[in-house]
GUSE-491383 format. One line per field, with one value per atom (N, C-alpha, C): atom name; x, y, z; residue in one letter. Coordinates in steps of 0.1 Angstrom, whole numbers, always signed. Atoms other than C-alpha are relative to their C-alpha. Example, Ala and Ser with C-alpha at 12.3 -4.5 7.8 and 13.67 -1.06 7.14 Angstrom:
<rs>
atome = (N;CA;C;N;CA;C) $
X = (+9;+123;+9;-9;+137;-8) $
Y = (-12;-45;+12;-11;-11;+11) $
Z = (+0;+78;+0;+0;+71;+8) $
residu = (a;a;a;s;s;s) $
</rs>
This chain:
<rs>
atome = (N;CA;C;N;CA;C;N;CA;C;N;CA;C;N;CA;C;N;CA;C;N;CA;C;N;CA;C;N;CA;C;N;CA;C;N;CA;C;N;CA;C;N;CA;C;N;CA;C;N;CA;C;N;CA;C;N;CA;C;N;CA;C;N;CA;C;N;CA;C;N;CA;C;N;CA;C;N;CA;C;N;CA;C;N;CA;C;N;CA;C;N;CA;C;N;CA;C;N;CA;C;N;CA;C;N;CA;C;N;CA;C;N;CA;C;N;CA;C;N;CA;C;N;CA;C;N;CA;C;N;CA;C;N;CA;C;N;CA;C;N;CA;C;N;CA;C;N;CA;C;N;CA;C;N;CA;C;N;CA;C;N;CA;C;N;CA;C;N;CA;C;N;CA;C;N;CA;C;N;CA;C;N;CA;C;N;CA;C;N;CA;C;N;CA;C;N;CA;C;N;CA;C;N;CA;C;N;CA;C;N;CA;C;N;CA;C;N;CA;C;N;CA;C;N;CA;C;N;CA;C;N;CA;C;N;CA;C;N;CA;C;N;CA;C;N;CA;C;N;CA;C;N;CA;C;N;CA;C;N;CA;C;N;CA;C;N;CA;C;N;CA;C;N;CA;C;N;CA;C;N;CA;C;N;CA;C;N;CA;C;N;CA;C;N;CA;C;N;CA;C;N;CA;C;N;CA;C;N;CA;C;N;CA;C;N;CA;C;N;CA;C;N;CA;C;N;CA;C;N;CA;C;N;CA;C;N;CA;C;N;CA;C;N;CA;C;N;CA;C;N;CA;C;N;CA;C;N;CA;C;N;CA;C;N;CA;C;N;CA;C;N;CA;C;N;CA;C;N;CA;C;N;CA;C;N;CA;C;N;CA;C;N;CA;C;N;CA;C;N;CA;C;N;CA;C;N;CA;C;N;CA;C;N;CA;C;N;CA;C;N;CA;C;N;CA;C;N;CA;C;N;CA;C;N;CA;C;N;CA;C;N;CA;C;N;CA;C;N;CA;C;N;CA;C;N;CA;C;N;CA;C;N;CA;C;N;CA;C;N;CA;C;N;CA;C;N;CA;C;N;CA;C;N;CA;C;N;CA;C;N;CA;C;N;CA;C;N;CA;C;N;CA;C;N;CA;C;N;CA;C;N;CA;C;N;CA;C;N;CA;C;N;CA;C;N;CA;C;N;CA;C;N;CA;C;N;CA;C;N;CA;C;N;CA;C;N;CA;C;N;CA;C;N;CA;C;N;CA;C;N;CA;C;N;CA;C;N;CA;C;N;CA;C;N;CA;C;N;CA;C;N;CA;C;N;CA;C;N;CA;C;N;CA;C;N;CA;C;N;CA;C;N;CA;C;N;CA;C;N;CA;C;N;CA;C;N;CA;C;N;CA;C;N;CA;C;N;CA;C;N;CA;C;N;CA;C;N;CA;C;N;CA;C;N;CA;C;N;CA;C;N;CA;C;N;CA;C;N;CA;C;N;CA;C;N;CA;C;N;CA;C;N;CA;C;N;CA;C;N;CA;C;N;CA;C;N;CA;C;N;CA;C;N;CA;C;N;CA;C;N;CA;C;N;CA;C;N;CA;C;N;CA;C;N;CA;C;N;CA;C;N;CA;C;N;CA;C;N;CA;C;N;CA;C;N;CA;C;N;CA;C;N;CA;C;N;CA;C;N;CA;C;N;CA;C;N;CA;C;N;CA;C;N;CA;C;N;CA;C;N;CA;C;N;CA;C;N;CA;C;N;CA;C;N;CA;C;N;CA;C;N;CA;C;N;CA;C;N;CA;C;N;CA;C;N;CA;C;N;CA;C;N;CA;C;N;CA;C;N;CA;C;N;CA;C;N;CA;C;N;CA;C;N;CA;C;N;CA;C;N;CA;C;N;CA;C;N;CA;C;N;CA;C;N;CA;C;N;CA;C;N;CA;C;N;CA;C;N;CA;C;N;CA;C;N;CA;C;N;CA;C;N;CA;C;N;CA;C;N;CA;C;N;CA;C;N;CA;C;N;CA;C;N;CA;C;N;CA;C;N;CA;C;N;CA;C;N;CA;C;N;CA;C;N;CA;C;N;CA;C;N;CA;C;N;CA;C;N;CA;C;N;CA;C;N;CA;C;N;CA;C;N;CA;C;N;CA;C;N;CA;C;N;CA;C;N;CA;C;N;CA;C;N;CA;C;N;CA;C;N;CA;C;N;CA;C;N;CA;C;N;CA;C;N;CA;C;N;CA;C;N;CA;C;N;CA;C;N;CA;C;N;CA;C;N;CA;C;N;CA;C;N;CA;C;N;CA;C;N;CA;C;N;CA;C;N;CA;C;N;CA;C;N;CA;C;N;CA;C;N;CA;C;N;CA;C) $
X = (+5;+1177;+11;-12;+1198;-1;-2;+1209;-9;+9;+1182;+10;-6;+1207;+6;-7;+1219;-12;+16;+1184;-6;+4;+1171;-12;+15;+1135;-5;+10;+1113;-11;+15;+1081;-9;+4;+1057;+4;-1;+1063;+15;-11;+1103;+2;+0;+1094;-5;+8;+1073;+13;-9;+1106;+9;-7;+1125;+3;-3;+1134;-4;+5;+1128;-19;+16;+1092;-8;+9;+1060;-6;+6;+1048;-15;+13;+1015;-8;+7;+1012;-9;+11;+983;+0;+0;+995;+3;-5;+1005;+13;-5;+1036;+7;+7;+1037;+20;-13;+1074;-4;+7;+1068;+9;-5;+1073;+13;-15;+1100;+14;-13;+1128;+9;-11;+1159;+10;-13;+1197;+9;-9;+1208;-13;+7;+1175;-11;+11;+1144;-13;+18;+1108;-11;+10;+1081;-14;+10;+1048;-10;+5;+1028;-17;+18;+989;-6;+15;+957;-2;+10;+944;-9;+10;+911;+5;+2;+921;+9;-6;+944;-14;+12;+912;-10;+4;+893;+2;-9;+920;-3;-4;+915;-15;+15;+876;-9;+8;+864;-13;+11;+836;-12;+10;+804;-1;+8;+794;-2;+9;+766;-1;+0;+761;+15;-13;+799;+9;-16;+828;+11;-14;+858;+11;-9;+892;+10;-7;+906;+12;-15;+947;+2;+3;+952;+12;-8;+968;+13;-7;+1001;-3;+0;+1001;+15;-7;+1035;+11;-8;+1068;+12;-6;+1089;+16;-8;+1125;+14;-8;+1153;+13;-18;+1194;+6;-3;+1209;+21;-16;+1245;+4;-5;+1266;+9;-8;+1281;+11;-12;+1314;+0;+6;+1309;-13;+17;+1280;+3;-7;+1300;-7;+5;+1293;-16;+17;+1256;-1;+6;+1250;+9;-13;+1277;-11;+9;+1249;-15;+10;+1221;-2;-6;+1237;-1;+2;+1235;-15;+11;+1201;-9;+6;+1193;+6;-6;+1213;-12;+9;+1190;-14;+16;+1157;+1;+2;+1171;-4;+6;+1166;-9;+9;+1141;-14;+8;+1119;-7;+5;+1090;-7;+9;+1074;+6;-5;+1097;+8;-5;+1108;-5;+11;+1089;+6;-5;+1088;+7;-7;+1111;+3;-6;+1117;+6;-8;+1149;+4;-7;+1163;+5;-10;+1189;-8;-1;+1184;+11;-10;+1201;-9;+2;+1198;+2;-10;+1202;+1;-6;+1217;+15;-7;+1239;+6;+2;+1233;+11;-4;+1251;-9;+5;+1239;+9;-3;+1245;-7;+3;+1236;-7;+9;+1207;-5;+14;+1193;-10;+10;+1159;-10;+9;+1131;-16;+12;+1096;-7;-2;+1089;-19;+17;+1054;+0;+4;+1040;-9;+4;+1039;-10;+7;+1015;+2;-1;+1019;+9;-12;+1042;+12;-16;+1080;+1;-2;+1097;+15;-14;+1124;+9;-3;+1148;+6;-5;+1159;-12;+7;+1126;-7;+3;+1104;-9;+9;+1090;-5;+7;+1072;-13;+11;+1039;-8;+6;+1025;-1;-6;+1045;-8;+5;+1033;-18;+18;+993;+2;+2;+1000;+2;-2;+1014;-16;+10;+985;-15;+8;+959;+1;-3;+974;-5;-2;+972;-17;+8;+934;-12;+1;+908;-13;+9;+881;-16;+10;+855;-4;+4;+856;-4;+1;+851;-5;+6;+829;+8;-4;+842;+18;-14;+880;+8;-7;+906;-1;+1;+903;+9;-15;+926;+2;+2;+917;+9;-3;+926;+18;-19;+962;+8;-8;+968;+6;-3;+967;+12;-11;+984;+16;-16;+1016;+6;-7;+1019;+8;-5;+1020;+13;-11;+1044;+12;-13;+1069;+3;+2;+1063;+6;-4;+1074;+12;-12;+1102;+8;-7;+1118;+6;+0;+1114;+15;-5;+1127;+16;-18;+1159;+7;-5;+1164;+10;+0;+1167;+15;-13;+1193;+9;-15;+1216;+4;-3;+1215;+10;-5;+1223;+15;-10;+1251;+13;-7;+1268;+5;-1;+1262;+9;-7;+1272;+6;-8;+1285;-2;+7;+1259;-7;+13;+1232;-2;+3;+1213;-4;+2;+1207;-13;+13;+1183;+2;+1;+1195;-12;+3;+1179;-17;+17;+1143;-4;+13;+1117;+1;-8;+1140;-11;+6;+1114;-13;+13;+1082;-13;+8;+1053;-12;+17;+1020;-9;+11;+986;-4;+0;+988;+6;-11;+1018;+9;-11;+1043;+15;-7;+1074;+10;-2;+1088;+13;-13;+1122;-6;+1;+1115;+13;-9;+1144;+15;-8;+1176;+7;-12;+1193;+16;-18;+1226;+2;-5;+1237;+13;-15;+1272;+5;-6;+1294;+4;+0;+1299;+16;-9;+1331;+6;-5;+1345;+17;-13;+1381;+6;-4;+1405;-10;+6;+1388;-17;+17;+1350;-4;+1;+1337;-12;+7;+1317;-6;+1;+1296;+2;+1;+1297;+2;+6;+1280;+7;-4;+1303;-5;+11;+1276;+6;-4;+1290;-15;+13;+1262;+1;+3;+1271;+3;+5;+1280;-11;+10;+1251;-13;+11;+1227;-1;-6;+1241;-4;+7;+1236;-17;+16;+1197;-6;+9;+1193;+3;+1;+1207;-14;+8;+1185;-20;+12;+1152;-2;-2;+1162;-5;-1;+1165;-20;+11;+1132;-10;+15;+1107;+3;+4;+1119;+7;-7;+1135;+14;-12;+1169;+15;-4;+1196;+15;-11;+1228;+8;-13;+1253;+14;-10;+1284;+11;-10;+1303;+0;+7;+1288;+17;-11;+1323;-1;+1;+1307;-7;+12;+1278;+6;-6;+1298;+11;-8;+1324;-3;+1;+1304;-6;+4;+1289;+12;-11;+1326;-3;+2;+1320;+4;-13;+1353;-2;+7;+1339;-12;+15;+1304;+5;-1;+1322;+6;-7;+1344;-8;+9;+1310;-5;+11;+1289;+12;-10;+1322;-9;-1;+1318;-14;+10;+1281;-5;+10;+1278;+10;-11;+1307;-6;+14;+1282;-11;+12;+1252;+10;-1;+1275;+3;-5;+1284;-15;+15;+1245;-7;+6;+1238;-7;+7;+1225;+6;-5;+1234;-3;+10;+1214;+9;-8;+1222;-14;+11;+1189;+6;-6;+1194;+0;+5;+1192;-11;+10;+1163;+4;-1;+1178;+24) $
Y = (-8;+830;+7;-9;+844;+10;-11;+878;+6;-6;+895;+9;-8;+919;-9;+6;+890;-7;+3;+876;+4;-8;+882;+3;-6;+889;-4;+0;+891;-2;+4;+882;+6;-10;+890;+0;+6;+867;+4;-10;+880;+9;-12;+912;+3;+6;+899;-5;+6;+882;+7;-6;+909;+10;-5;+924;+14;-13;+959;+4;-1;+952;-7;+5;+946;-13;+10;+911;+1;-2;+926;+11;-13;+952;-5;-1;+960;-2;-6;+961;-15;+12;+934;+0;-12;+943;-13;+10;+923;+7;-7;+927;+5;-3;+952;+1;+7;+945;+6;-6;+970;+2;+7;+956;+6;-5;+969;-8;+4;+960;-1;-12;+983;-7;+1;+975;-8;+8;+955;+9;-14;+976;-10;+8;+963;+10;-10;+978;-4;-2;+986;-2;+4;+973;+5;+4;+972;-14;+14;+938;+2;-1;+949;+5;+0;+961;-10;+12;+929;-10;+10;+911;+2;-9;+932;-2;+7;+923;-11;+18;+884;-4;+7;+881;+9;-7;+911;+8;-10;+941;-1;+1;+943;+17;-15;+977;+0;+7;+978;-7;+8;+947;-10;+4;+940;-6;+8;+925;+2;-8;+945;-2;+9;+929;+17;-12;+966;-3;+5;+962;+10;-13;+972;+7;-13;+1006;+0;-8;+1010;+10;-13;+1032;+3;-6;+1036;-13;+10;+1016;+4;+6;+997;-1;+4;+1002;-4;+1;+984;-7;+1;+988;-12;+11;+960;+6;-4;+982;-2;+0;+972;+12;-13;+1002;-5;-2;+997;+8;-7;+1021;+12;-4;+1044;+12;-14;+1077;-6;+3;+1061;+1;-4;+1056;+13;-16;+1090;+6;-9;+1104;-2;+5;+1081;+14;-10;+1102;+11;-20;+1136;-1;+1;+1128;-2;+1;+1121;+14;-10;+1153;+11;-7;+1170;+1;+5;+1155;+10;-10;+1169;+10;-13;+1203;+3;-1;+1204;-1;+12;+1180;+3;+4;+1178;+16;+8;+1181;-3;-2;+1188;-8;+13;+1162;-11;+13;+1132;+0;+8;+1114;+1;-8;+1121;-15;+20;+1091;+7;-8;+1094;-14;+9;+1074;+1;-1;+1058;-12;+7;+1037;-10;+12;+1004;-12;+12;+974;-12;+15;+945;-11;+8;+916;-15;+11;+888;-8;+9;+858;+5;-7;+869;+15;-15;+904;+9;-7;+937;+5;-13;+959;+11;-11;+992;-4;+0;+989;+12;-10;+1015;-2;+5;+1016;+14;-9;+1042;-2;+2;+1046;+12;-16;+1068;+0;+9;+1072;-4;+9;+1055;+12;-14;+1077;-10;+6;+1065;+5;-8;+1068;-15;+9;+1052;+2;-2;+1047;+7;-14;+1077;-10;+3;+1061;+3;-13;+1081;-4;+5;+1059;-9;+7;+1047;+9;-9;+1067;+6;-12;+1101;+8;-14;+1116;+1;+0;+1121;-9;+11;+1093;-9;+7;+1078;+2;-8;+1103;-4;+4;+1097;-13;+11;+1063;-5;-3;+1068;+9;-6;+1091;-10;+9;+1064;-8;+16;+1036;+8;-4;+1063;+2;-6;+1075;-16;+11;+1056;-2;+6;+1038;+4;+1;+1039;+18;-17;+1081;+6;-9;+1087;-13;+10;+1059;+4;-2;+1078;-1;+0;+1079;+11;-14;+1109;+5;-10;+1138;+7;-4;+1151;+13;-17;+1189;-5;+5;+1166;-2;+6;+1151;+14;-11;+1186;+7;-9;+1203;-10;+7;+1172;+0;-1;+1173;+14;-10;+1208;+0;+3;+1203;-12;+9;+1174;+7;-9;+1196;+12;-8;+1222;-6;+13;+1198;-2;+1;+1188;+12;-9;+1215;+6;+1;+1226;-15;+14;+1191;-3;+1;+1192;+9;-10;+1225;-1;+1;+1216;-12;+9;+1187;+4;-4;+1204;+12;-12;+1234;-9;+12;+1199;+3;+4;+1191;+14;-10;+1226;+7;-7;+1240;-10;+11;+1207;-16;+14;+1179;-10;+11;+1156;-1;+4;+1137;-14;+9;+1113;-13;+10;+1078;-1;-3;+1089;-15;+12;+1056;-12;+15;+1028;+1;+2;+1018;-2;+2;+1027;+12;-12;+1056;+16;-8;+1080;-1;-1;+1086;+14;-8;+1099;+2;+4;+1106;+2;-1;+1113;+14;-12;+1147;+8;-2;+1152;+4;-3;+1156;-11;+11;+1135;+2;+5;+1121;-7;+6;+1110;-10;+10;+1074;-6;+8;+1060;+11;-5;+1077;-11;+15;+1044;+3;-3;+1057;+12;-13;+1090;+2;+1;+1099;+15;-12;+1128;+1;-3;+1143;+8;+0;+1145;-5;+1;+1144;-5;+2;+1142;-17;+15;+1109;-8;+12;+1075;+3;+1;+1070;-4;+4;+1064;-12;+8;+1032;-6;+2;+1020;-14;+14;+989;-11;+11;+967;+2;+1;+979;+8;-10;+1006;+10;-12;+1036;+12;-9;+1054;+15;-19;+1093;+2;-7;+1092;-6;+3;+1074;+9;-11;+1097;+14;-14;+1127;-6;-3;+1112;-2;+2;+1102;+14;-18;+1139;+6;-9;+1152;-9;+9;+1124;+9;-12;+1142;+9;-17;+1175;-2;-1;+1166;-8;+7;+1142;+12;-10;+1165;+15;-13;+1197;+5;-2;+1197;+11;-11;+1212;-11;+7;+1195;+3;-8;+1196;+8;-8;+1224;-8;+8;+1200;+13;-3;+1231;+1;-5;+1233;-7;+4;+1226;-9;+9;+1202;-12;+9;+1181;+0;+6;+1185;-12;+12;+1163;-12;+14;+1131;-1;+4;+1136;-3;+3;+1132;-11;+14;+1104;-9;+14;+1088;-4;+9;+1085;-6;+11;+1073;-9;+13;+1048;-2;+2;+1040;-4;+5;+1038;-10;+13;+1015;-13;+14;+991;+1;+6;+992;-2;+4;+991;-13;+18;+959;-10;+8;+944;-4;+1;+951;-6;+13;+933;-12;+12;+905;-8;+9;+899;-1;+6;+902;-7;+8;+877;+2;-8;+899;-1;+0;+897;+14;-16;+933;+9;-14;+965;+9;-4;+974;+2;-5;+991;+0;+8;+982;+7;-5;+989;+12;-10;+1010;+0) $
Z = (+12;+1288;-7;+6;+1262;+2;-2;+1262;-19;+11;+1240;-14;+12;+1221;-12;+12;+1201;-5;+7;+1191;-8;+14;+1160;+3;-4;+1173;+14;-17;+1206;-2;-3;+1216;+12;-14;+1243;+11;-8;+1261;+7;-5;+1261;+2;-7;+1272;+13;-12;+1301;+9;-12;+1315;+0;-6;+1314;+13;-7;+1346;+0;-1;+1338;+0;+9;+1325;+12;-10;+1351;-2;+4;+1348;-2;-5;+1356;-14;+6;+1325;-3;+7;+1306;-13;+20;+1271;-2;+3;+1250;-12;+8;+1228;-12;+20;+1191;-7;+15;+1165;-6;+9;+1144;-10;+11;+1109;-7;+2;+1106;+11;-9;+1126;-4;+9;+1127;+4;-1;+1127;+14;-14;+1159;+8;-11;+1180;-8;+3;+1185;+2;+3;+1175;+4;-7;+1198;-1;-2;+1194;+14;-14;+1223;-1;+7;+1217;+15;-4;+1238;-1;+2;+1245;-7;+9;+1237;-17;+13;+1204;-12;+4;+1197;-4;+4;+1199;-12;+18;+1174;-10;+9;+1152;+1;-1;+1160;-9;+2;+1159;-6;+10;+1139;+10;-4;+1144;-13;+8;+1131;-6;+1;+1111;-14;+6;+1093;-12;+5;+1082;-3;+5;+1073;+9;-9;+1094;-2;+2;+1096;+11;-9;+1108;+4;-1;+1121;+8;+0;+1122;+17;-12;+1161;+1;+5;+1160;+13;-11;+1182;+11;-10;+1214;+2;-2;+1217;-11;+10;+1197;+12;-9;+1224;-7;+4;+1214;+10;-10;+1229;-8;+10;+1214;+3;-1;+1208;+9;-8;+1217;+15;-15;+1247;+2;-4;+1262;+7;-15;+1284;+10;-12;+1305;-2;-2;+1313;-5;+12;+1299;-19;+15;+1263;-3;+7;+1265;+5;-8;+1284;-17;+14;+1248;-10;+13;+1223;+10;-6;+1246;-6;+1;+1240;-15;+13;+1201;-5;+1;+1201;+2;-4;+1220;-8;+13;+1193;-10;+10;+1168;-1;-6;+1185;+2;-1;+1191;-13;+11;+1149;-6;+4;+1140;+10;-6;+1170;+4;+2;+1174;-12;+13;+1136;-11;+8;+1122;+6;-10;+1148;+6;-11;+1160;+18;-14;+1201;+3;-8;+1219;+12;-13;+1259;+4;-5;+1262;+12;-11;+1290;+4;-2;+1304;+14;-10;+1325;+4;-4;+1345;-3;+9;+1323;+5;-6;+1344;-5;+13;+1323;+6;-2;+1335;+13;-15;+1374;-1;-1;+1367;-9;+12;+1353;-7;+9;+1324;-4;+6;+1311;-14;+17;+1281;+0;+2;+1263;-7;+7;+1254;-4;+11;+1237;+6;+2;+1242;-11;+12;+1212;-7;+2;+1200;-16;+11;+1167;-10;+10;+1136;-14;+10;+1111;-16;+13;+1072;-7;+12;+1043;+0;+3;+1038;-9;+5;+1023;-5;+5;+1002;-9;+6;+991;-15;+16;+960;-6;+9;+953;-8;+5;+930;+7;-9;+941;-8;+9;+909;+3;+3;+906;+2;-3;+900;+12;-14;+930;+11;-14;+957;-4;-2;+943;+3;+0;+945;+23;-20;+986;+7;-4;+990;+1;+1;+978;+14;-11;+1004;+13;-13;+1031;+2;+0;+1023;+6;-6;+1045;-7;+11;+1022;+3;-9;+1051;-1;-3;+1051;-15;+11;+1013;-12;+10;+990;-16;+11;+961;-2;-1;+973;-2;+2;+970;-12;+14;+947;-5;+4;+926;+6;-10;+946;+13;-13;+978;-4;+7;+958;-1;-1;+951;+7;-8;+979;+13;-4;+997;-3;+6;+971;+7;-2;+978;+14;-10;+1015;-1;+2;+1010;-7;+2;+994;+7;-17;+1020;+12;-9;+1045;+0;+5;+1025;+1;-5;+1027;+10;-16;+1060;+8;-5;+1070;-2;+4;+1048;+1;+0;+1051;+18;-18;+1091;+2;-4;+1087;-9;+10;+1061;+13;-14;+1092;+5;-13;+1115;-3;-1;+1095;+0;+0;+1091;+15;-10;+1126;+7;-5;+1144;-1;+5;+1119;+7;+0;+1127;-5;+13;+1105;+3;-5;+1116;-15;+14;+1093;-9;+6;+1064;-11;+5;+1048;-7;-9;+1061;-5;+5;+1045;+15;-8;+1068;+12;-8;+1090;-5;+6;+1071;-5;-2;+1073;-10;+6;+1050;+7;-10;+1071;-12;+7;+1056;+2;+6;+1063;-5;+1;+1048;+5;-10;+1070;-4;+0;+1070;+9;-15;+1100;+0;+0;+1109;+11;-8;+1128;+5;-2;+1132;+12;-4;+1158;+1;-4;+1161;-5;+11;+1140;-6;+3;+1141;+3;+2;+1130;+3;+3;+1129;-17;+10;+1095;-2;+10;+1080;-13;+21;+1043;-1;+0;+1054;+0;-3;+1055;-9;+5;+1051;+4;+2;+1043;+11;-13;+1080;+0;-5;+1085;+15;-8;+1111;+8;-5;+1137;-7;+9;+1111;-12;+8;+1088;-18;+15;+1063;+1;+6;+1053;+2;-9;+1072;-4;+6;+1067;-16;+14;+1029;-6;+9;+1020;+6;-10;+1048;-8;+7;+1028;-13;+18;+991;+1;+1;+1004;+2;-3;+1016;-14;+11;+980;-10;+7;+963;+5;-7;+985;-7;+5;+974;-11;+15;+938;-5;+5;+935;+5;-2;+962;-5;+1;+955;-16;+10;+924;-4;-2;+933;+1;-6;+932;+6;-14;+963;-10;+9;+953;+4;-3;+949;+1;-4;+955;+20;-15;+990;+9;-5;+1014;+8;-8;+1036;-8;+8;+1017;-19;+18;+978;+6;+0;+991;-2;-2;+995;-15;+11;+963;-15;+10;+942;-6;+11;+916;+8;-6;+929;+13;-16;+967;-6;+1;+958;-9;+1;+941;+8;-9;+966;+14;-9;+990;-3;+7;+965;+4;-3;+971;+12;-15;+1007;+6;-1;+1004;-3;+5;+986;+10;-14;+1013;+10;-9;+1036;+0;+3;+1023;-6;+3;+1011;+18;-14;+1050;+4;-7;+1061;-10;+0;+1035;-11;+10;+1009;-11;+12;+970;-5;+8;+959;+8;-2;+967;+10;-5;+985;+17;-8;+1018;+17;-12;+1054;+6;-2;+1075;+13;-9;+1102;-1) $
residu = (x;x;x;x;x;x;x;x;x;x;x;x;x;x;x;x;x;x;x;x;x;x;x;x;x;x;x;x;x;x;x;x;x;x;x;x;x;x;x;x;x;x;x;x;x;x;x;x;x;x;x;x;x;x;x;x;x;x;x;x;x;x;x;x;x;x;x;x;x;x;x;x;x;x;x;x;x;x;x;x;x;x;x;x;x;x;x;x;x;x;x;x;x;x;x;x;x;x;x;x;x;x;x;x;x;x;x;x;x;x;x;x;x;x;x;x;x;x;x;x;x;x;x;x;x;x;x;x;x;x;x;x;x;x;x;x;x;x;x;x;x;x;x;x;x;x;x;x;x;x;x;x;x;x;x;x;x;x;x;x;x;x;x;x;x;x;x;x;x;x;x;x;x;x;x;x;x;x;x;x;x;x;x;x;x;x;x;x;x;x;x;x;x;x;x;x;x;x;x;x;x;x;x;x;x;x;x;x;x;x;x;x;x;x;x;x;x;x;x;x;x;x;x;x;x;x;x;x;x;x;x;x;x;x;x;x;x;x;x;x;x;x;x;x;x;x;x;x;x;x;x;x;x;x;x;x;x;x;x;x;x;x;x;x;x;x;x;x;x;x;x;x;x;x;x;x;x;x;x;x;x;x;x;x;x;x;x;x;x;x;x;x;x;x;x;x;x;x;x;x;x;x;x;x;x;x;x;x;x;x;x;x;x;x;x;x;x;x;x;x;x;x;x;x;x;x;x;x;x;x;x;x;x;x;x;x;x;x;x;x;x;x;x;x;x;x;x;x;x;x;x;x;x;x;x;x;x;x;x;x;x;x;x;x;x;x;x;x;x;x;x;x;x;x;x;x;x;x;x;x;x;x;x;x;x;x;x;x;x;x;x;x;x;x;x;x;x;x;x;x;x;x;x;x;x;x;x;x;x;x;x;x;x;x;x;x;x;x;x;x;x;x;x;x;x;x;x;x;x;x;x;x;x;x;x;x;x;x;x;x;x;x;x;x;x;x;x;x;x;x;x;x;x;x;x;x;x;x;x;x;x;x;x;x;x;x;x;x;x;x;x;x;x;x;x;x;x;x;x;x;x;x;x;x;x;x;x;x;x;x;x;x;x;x;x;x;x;x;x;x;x;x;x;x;x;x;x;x;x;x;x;x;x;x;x;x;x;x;x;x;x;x;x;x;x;x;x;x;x;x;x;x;x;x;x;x;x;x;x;x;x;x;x;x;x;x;x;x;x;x;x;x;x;x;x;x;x;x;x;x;x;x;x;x;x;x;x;x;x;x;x;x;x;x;x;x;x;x;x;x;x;x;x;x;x;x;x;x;x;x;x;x;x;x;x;x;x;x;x;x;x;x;x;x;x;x;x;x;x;x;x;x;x;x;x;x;x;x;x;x;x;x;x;x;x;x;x;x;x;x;x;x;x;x;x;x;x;x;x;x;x;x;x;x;x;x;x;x;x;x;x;x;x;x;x;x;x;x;x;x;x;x;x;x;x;x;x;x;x;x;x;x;x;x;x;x;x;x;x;x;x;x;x;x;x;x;x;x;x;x;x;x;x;x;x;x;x;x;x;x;x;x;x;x;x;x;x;x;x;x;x;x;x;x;x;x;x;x;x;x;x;x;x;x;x;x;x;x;x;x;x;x;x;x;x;x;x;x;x;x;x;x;x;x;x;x;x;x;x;x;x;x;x;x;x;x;x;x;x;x;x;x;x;x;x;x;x;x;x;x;x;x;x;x;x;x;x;x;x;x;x;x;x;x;x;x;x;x;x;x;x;x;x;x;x;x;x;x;x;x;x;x;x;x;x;x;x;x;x;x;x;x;x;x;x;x;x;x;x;x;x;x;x;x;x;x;x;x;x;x;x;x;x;x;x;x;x;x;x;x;x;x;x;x;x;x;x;x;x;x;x;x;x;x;x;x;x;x;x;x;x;x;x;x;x;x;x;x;x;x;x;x;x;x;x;x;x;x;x;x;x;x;x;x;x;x;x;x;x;x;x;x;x;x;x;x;x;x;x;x;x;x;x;x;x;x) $
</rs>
């Protein structure tokens, strides 16, 4: 069997033969459609409600194909560690994260380290069991006016609870919450990066989460950096320029939900916003999508 970390996707059946995992479970666990770069995102089903999904429910009169809902999102890093110091170091960054964030904006994850065993020896993997946040992508360079957010609010509202559909009394009091939230949320990782010059990757389509009660959710911990402005532009692994673009999606936030935009004299967070670096990023950003294959400028998923 290959070694999973270099696999572009999994199946059930490749989570069934791995060594750590019960041949015997109960669940059945499906790709889910937001894959990332750094790890593979397995969702955690129900038989019975996989089937639901296959062959449909009756209610009244109708036939409804109901999408079966995650119980938990199976994550497993594609990173090899050298020794066991390093993941236990990625760990401690994580738990950084959640002293901020968690639990009213990151999603809960209870990581933990296994022996991988791959070409009759082991290795050190880490993996996630995080639970499954429901809602819309929060994209910090897509549009976020008005129109936008009723248009997110629409997709999120469920057809079956309201014949007539959401009210603009409902949109209101949602937006408000939604910038409420915002706040809170950014207010919490500009703290992050001041107190301890770390920021986790607000990048990456799909790392951000809008719910339906408005909340919004950091999903993603896969790529968390240290935060400096000094020297050369810091890139990661894969070669993305992870903290100054994590820092212009958080001033981009600011400016669209709350209507504020970063103070470039700020001594940590103005630096990344200098003309002459964010050009000097957009180079090393399109370098980066020309090696994964990519012509555009659109942004990775984790």
């Amino acid at each position: 069997m290959a070694d999973i970390r270099d696999r572009p996707r999994l199946g059930h059946l490749d989570i069934l033969r791995l060594n750590f995992i019960q041949q015997e479970t109960p669940f059945v666990f499906r790709r889910y459609y937001r894959a990332g770069l750094r790890s593979h995102i397995m969702a955690v089903l129900r038989p019975e409600d996989v089937e639901k999904e296959k062959k449909g429910i009756e209610k009244d009169g109708v036939m409804w194909f109901p999408k079966a809902k995650p119980l938990k999102m199976l994550r497993i890093f594609r990173t090899r560690f050298n020794r066991l110091a390093d993941a236990e170091n990625e760990l401690k960054r994580v738990k950084v994260v959640e002293k901020y964030l968690a639990p009213e904006y990151m999603a809960k994850s209870n990581e933990f380290l296994v022996d991988y065993r791959i070409h009759g020896q082991y290795e050190k993997l880490l993996c996630g069991l995080q639970e499954y946040v429901e809602g819309e992508i929060l994209d910090p360079w897509g549009p976020l006016n008005r129109h936008a957010l009723w248009s997110l609010f629409c997709r999120m509202s469920k057809p079956e609870e309201s014949k007539a559909g959401p009210t603009k009394q409902s949109m209101e009091i949602w937006s408000e919450t939604v910038q409420k939230q915002a706040e809170k949320i950014l207010g919490q990782i500009r703290k992050m990066i001041h107190d301890v010059s770390v920021i986790p990757d607000l990048a990456g389509i799909g790392n951000l989460v809008l719910t339906p009660s408005g909340g919004i959710m950091l999903v993603d911990i896969n790529n968390i950096s240290h935060v400096s402005c000094k020297g050369e532009i810091y890139c990661d692994e894969k070669g993305y320029p992870v903290c100054d673009k994590s820092v212009e999606a958080l001033s981009l936030l600011q400016q669209k939900l709350l209507g504020q935009p970063m103070d470039q004299t700020d001594p940590v967070c103005g630096a990344f916003l200098d003309p002459v670096r964010m050009k000097e990023v957009q180079t090393l950003e399109r370098l980066f999508h020309r090696s994964r294959g990519f012509s555009g400028s659109s942004h990775p998923v984790d």
